[in-house]
DRENVEXBA-592377 format. One record per residue: residue number from 0; y, z, x of N, C-alpha, C in turn. Coordinates in Angstrom, 1 decimal. Atoms other than C-alpha are relative to their C-alpha. Layout:
<atom NUM, <Y, Z, X>, <Y, Z, X>, <Y, Z, X>>,
...
% end
This chain:
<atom 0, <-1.2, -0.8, 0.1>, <8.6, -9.3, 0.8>, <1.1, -0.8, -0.6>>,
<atom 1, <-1.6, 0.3, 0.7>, <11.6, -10.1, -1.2>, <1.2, -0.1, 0.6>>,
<atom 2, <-0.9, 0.5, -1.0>, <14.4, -10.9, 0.5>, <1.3, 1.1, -0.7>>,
<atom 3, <-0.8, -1.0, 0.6>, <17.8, -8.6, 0.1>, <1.4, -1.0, -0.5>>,
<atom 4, <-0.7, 1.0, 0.2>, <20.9, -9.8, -1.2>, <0.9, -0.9, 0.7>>,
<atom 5, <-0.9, 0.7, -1.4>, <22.7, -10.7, 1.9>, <-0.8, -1.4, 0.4>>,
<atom 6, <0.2, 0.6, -0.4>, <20.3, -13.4, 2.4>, <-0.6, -1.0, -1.2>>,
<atom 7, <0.2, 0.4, 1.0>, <21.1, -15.4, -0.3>, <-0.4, -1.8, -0.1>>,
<atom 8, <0.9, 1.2, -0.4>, <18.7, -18.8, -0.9>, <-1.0, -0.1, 0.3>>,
<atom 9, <1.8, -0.1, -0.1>, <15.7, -17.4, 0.6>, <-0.2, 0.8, -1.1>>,
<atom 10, <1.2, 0.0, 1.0>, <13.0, -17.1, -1.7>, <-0.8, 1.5, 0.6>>,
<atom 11, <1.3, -1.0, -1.1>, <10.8, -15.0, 0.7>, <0.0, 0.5, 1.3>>,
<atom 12, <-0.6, -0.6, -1.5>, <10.9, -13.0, 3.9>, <-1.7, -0.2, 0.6>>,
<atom 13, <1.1, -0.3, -1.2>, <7.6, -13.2, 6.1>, <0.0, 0.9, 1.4>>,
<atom 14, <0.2, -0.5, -0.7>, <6.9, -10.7, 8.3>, <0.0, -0.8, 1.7>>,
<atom 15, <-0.1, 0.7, -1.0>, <7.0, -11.7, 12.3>, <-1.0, 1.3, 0.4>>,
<atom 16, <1.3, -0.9, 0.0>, <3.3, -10.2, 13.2>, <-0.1, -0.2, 1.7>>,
<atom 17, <0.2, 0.5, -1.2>, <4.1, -11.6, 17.1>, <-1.1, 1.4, 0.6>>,
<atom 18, <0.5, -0.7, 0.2>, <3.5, -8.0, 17.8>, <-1.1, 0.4, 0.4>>,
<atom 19, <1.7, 0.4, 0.8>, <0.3, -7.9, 16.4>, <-1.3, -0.3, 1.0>>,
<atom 20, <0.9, 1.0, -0.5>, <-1.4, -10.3, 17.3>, <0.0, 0.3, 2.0>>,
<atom 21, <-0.1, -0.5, -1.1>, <-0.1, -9.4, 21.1>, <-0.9, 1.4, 0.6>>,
<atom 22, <1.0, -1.1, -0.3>, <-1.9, -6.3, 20.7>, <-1.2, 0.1, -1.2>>,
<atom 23, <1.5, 0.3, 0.8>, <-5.1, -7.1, 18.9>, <-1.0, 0.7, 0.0>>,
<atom 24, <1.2, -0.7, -0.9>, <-7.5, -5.2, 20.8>, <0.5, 1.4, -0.3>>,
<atom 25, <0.2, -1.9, 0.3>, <-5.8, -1.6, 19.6>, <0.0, -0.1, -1.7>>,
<atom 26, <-0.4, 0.4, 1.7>, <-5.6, -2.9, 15.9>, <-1.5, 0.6, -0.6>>,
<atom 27, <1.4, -0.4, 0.3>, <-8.6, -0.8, 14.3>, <0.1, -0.7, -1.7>>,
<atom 28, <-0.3, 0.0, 1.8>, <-7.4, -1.4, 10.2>, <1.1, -0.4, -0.5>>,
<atom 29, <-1.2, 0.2, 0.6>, <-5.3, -3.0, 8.0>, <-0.3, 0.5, -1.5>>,
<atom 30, <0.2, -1.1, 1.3>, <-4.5, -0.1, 5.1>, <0.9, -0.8, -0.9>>,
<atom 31, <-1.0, 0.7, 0.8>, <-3.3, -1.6, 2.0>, <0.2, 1.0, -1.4>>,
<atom 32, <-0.1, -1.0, 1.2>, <-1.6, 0.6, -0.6>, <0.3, -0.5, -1.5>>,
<atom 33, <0.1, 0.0, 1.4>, <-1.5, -1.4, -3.8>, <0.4, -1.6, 0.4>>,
<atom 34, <0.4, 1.3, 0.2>, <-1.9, -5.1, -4.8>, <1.2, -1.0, -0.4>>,
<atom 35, <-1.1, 1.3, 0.7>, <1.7, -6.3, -5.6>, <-0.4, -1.6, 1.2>>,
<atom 36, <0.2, 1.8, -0.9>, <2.2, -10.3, -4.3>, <1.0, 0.8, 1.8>>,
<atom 37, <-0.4, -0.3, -0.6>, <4.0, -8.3, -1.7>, <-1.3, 0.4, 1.3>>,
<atom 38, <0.9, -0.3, -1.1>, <1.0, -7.5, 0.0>, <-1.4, -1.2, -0.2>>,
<atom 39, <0.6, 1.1, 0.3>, <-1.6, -9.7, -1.5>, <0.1, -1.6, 0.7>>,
<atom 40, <-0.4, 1.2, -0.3>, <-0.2, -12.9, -0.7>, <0.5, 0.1, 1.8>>,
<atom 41, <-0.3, 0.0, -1.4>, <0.7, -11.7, 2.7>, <-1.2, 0.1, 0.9>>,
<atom 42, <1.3, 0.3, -0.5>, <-3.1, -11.5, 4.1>, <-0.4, -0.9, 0.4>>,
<atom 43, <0.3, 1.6, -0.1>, <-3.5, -15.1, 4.4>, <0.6, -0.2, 1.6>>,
<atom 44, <-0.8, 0.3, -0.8>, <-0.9, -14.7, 6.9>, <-0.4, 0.8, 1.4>>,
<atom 45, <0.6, -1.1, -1.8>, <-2.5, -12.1, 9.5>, <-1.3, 0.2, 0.1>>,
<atom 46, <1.2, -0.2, -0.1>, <-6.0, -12.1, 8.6>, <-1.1, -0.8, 0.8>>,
<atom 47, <0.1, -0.1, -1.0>, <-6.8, -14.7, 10.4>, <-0.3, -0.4, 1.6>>,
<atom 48, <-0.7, -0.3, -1.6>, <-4.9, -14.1, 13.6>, <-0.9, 1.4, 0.4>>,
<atom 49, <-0.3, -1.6, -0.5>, <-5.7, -10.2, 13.7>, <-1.9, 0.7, 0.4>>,
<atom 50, <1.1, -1.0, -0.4>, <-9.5, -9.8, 12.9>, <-0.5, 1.4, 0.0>>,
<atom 51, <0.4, -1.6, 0.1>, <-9.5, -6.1, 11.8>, <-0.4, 0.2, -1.2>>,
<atom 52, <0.4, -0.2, 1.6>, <-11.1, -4.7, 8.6>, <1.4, 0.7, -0.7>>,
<atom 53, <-1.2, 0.0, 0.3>, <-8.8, -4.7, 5.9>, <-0.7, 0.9, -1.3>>,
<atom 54, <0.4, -1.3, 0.7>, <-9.2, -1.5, 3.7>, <1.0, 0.1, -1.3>>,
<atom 55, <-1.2, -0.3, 0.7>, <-7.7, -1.3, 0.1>, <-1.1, 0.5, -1.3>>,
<atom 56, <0.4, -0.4, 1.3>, <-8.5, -0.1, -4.1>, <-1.2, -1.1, -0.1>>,
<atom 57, <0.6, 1.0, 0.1>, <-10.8, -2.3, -5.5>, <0.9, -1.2, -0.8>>,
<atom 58, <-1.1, 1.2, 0.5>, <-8.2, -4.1, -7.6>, <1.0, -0.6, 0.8>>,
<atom 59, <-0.6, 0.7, -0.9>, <-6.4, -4.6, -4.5>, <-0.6, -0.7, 0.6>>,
<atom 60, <1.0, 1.0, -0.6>, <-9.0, -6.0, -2.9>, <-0.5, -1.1, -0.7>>,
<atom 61, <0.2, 1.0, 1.1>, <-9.7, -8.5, -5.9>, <0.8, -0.8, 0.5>>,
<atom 62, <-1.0, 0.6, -0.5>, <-6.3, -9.8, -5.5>, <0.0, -0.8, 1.7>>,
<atom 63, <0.2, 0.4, -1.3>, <-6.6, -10.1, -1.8>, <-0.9, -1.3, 0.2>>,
<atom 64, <1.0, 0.8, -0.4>, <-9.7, -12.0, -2.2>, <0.2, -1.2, -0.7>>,
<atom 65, <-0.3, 1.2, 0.6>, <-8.3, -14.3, -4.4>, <0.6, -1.2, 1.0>>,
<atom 66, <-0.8, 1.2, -1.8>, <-5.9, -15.6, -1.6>, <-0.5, -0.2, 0.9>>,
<atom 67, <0.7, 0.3, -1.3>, <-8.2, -15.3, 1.0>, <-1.0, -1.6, -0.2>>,
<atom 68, <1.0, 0.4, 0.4>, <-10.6, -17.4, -1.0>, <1.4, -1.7, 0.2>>,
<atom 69, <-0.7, 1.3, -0.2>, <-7.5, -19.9, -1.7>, <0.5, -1.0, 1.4>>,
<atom 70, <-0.7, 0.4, -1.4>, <-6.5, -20.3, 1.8>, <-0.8, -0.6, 0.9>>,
<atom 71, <1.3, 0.2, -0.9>, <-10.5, -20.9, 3.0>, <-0.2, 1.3, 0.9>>,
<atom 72, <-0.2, -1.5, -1.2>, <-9.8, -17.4, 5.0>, <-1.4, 1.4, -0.2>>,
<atom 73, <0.9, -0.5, 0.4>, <-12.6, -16.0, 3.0>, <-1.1, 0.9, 1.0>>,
<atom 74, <0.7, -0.3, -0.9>, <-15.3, -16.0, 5.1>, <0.2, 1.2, 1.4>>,
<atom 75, <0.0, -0.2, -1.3>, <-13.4, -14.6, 8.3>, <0.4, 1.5, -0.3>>,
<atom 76, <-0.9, -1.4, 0.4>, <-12.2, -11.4, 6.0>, <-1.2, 1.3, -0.2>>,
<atom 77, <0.7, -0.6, 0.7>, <-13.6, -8.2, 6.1>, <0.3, 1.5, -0.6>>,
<atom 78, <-1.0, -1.1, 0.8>, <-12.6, -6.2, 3.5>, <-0.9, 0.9, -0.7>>,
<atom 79, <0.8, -0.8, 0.0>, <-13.9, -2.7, 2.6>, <0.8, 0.8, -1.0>>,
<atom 80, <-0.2, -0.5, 0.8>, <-13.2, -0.9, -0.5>, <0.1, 1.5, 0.5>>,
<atom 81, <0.0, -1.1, -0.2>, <-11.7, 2.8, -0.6>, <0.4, 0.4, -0.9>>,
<atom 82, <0.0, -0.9, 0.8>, <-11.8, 5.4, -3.1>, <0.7, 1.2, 0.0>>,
<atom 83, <-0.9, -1.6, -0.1>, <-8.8, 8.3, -4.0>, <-1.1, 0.8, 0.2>>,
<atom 84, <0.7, -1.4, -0.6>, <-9.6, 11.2, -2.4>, <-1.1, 0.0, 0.7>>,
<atom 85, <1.0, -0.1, -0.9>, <-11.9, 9.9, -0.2>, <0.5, -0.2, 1.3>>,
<atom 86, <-0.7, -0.1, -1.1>, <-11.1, 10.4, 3.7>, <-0.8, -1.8, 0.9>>,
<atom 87, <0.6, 1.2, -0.8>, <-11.8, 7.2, 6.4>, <0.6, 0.8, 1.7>>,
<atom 88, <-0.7, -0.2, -1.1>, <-11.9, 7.8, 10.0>, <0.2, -1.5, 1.0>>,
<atom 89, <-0.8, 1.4, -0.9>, <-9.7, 4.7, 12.3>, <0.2, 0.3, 1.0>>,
<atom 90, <-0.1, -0.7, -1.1>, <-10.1, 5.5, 15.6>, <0.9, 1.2, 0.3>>,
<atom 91, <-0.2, -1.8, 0.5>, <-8.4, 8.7, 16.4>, <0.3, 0.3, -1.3>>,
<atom 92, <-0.5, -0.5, 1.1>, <-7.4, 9.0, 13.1>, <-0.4, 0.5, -1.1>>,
<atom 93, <0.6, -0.4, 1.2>, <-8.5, 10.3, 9.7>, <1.0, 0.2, -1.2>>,
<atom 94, <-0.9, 0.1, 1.1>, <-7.0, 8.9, 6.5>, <-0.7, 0.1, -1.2>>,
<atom 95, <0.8, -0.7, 1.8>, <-7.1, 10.5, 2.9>, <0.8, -1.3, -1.0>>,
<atom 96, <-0.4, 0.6, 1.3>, <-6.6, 7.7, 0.3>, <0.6, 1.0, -1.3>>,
<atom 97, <-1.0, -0.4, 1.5>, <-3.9, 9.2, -2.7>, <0.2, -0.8, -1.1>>,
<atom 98, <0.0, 0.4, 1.4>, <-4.1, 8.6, -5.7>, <1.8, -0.2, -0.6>>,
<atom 99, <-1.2, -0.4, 0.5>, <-0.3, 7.4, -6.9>, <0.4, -1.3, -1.1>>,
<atom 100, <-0.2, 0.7, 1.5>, <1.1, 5.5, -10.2>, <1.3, -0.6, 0.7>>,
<atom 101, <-1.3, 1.7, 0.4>, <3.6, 1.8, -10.0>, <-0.2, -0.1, -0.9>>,
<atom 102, <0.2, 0.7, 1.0>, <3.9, -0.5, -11.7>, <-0.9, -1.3, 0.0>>,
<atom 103, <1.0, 0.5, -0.3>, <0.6, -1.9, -10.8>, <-1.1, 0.8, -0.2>>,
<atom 104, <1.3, -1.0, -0.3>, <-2.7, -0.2, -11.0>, <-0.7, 0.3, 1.3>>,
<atom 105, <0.9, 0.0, -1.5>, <-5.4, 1.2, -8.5>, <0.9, -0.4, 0.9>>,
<atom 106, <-1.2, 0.3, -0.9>, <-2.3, 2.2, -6.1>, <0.0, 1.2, 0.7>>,
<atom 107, <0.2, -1.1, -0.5>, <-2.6, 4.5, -3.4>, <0.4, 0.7, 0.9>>,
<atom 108, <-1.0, 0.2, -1.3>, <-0.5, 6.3, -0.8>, <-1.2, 0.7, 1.2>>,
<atom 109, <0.7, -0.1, -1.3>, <-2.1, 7.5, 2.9>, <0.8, 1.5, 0.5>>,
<atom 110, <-0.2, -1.3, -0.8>, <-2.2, 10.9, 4.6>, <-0.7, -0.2, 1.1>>,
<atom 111, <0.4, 0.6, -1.9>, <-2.7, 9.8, 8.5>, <-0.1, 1.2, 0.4>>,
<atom 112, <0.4, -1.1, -1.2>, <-4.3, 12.8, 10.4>, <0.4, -0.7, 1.3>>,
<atom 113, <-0.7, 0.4, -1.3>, <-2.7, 12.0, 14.0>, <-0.7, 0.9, 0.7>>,
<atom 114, <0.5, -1.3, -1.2>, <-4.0, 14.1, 17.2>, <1.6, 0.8, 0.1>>,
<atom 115, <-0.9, -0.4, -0.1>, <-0.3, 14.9, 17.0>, <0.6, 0.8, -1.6>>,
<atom 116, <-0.5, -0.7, 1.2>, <0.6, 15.9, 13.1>, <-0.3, -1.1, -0.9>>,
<atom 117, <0.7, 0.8, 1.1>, <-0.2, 14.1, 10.0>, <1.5, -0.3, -0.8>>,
<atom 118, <-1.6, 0.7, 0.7>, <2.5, 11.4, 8.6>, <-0.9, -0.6, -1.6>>,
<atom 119, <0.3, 0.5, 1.0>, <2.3, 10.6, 5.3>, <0.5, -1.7, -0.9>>,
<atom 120, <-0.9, 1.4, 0.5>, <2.9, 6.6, 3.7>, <-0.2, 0.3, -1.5>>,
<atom 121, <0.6, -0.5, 1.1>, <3.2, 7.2, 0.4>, <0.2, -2.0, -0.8>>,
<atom 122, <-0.6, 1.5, 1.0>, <3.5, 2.9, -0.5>, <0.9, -0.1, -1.1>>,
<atom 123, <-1.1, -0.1, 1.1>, <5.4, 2.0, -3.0>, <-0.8, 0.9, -1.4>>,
<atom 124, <0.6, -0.8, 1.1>, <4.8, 4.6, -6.5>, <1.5, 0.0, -0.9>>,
<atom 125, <-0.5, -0.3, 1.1>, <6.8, 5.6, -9.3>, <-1.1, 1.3, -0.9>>,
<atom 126, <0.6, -1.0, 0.7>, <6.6, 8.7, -11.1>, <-0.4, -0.4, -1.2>>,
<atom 127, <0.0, 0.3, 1.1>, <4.6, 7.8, -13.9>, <-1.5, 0.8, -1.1>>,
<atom 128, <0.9, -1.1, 0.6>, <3.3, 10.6, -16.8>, <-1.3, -0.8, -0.4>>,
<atom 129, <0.9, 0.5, 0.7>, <1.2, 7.9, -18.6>, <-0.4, -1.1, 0.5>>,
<atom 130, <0.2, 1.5, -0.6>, <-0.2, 5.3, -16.3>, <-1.0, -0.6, -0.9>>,
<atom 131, <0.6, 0.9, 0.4>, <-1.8, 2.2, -17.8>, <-1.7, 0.0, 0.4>>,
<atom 132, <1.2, -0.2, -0.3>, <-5.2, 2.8, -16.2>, <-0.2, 1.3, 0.1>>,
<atom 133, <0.9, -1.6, 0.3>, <-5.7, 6.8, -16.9>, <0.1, 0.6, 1.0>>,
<atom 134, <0.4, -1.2, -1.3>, <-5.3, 7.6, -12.9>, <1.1, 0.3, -0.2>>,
<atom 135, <-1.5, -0.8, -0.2>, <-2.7, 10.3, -12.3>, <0.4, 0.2, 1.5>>,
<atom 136, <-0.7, -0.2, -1.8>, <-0.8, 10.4, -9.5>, <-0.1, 1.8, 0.6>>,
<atom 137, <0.8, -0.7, -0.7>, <-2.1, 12.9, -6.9>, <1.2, 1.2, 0.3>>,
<atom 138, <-0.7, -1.0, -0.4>, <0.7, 15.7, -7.0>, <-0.8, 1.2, 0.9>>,
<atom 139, <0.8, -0.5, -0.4>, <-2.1, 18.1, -5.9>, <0.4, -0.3, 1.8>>,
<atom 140, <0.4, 0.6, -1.6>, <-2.9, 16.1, -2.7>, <1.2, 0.4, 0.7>>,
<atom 141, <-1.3, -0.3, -0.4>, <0.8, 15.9, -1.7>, <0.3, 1.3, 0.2>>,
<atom 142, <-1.0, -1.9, -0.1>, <2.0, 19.9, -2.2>, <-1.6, 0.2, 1.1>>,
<atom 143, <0.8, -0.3, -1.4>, <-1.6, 20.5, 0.3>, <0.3, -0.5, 0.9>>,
<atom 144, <-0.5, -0.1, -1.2>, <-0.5, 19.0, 2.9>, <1.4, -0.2, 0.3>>,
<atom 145, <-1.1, -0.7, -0.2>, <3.3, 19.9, 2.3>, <-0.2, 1.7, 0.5>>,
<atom 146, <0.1, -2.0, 0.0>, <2.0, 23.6, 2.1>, <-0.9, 0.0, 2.1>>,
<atom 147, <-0.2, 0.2, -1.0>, <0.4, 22.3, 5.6>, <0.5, -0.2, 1.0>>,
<atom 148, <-0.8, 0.6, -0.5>, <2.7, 20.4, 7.3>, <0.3, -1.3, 0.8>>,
<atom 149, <-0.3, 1.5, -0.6>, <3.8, 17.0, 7.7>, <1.3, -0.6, 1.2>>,
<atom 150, <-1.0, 0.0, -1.4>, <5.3, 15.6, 11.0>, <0.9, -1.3, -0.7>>,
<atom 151, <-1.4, 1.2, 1.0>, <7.0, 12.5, 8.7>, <-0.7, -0.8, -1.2>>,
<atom 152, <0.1, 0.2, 1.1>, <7.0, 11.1, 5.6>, <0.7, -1.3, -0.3>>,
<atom 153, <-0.5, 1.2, -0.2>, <7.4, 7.3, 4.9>, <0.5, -0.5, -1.1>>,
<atom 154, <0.4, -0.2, 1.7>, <8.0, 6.7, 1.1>, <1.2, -1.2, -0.2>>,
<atom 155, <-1.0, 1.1, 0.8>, <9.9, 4.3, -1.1>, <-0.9, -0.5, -1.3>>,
<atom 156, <0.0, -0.1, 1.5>, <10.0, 3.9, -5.0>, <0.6, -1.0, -0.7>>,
<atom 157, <-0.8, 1.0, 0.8>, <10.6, 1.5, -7.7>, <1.3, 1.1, -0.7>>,
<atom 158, <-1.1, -0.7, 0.7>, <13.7, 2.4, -9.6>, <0.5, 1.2, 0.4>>,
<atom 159, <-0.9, -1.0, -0.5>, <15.0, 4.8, -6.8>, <1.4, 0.1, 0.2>>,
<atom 160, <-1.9, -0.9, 0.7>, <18.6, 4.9, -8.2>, <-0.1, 0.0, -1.2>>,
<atom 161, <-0.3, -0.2, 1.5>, <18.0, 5.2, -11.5>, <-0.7, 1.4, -0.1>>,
<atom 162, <0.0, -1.5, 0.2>, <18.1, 8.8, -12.6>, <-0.8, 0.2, -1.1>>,
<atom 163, <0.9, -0.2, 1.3>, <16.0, 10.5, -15.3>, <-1.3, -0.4, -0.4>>,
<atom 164, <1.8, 0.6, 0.3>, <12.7, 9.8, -17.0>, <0.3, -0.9, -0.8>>,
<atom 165, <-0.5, 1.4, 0.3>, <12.4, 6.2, -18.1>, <-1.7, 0.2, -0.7>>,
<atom 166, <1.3, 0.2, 0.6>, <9.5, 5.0, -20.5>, <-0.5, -1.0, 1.0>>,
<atom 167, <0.7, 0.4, -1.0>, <6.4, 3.8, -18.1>, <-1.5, -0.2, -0.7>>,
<atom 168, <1.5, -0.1, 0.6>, <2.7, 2.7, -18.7>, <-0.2, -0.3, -1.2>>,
<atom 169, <0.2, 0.3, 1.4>, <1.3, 3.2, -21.7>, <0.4, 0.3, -1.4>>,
<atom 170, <-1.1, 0.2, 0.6>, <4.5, 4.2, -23.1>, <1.2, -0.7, -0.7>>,
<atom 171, <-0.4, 1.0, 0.4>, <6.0, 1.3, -23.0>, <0.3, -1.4, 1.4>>,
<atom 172, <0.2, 1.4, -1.2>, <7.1, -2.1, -20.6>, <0.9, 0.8, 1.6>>,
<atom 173, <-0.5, -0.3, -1.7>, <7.6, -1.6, -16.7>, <0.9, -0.7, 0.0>>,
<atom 174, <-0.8, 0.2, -0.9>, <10.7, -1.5, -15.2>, <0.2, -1.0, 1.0>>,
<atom 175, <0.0, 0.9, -1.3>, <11.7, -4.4, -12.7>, <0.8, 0.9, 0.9>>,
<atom 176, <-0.9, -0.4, -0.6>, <12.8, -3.5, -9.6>, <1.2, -0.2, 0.2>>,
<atom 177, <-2.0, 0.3, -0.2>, <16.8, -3.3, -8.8>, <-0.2, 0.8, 1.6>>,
<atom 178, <-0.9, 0.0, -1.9>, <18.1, -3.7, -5.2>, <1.5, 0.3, -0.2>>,
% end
């Protein structure tokens, strides 16, 4: 995680997994929705403490395994590839992998069936017409289970204040993010 500007000097924010690791025993899955160093590089750091299968793209999981591999963490990881549009069930729950375009490839957001209503994470995405790897982001998926009904919706976007359509993909060069 990147740090904001109030906290100016650090480099890097780490999560505090106390948490976590406190409750171990209800931890079924760690869902990972795309391969920035944001997530990548943070596996080393809970994998492991935590001991739960750690579910992402395959190019997310590449990355992942790079660090795990660097850290010696390898061995203790087990990581399990998932496929847009394919469902997983995590103890009560049942998650549909989405298909959605960054400025990263093989990136994917989450539609959490609950016993109570179905929250949607949509990870980080950007609308983008022409992504670099061919997949299109899953508008489909989304308007079904809007046309259903979602009990909440978690979301966050590169370049959410910048207005209008911006060249993307295989258009032209990605956007950095702005804080």
């Amino acid at each position: 995680m990147f740090p904001e500007v109030e906290l100016l000097g650090v480099d890097i924010v780490i999560p505090d997994i106390t948490y976590l690791k406190q409750n171990r025993q209800h931890l079924r899955a760690i869902l990972l929705t795309h391969g920035h160093e944001t997530t990548s590089e943070r596996c080393p750091t809970f994998c492991g403490d935590l001991n739960a299968p750690i579910y992402g793209t395959r190019f997310t999981l590449a990355l992942v395994h790079k660090r795990l591999e660097e850290h010696g963490l390898l061995e203790k990881a087990d990581m399990r590839e998932v496929i847009p549009g394919r469902k997983l069930e995590v103890g009560p729950f049942e998650v549909e992998f989405i298909s959605v375009t960054h400025s990263t490839i093989d990136c994917v957001a989450l539609a959490i069936r609950t016993p109570v209503g179905i929250v949607i994470h949509t990870g980080d995405f950007k609308m983008d017409l022409t992504p670099i790897d061919g997949q299109p982001f899953d508008l489909h998926a989304f308007a079904q289970y809007g046309a259903e009904g979602v009990l909440a919706l978690f979301s966050d976007s590169t370049k959410r204040r910048a207005s209008g359509i911006h060249a993307f993909g295989a258009d032209g060069p990605t956007p950095h993010r702005r804080n």
